[in-house]
C-alpha positions in Angstrom: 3.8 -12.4 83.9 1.1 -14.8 82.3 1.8 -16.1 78.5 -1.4 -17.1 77.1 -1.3 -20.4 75.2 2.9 -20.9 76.3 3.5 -18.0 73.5 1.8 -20.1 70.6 -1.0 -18.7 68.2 -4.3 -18.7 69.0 -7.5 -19.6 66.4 -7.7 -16.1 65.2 -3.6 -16.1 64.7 -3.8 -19.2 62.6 -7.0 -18.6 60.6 -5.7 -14.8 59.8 -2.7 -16.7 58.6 -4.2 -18.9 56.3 -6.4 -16.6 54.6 -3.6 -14.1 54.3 -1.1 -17.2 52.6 -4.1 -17.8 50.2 -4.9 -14.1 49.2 -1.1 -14.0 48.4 -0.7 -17.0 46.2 -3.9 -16.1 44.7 -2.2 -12.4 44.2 1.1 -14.4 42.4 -0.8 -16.7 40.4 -3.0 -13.8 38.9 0.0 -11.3 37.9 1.8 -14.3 36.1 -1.2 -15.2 34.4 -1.7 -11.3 33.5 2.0 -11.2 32.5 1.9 -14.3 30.1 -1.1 -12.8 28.6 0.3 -9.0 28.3 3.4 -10.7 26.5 1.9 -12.8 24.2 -0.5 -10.7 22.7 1.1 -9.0 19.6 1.3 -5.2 19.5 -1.7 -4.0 17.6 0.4 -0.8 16.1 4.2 0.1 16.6 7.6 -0.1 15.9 7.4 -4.1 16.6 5.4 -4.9 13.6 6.6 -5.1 10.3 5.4 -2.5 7.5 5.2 -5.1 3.9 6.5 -3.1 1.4 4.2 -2.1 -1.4 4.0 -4.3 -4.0 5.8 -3.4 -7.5 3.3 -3.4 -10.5 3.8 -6.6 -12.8 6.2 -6.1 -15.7 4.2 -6.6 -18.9 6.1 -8.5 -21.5 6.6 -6.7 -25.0 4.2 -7.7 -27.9 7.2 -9.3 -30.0 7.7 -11.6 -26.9 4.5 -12.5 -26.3 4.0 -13.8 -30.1 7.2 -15.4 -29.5 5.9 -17.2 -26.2 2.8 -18.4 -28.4 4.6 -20.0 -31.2 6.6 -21.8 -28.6 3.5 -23.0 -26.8 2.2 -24.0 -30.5 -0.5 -21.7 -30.2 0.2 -20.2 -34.0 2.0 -22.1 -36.8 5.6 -20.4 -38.5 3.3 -18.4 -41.4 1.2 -16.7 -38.7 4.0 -15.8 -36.3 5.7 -14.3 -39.0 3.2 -12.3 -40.7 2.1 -11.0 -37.1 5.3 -10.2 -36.4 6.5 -8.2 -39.6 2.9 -6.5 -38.9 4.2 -5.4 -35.4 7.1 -4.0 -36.9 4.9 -2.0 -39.1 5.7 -4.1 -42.7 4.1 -5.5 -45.1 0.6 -7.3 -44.3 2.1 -10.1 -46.2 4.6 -12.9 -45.0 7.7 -13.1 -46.9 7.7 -15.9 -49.6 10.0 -18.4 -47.8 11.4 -21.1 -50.0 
């Protein structure tokens, strides 16, 4: 029996070789790069993303508070807080006579 090149690869052995190794690494290097990209991409719709809740309405304050916040800011003097407020209260129009 005759071994052709002492049981060694040929050019056709080593070339088919190479081009196979390259098409596999090219194969690896693809799907991780697909992988990475499928994973860090957040899910559009699902059970993953988080729902805000709605928001509650803003609590309005009460008129007496509200004068009360404006005669702290200095907004009205004593006299006007007081008539305003005994007008809220449904009062007199007039401020007491304070002496």
């Amino acid at each position: 029996m005759m071994y052709w090149n002492d049981g060694g690869m040929n050019g056709w052995g080593i070339g088919l070789m190479t081009v196979t190794m390259l098409l596999f690494w090219a194969l690896v290097v693809l799907g991780v790069i697909a992988l990475v990209r499928h994973l860090g991409r957040p899910a559009p719709y699902g059970p993953t993303t988080p729902v805000p809740p709605p928001a509650a309405p803003p609590v309005r304050p009460d008129p007496e508070q509200l004068l009360a916040e404006r005669l702290a800011r200095g907004e009205i003097d004593p006299d006007e807080y007081r008539s305003r407020l005994a007008t809220l209260r449904g009062g007199a129009d007039d401020p007491p006579a304070s002496g």
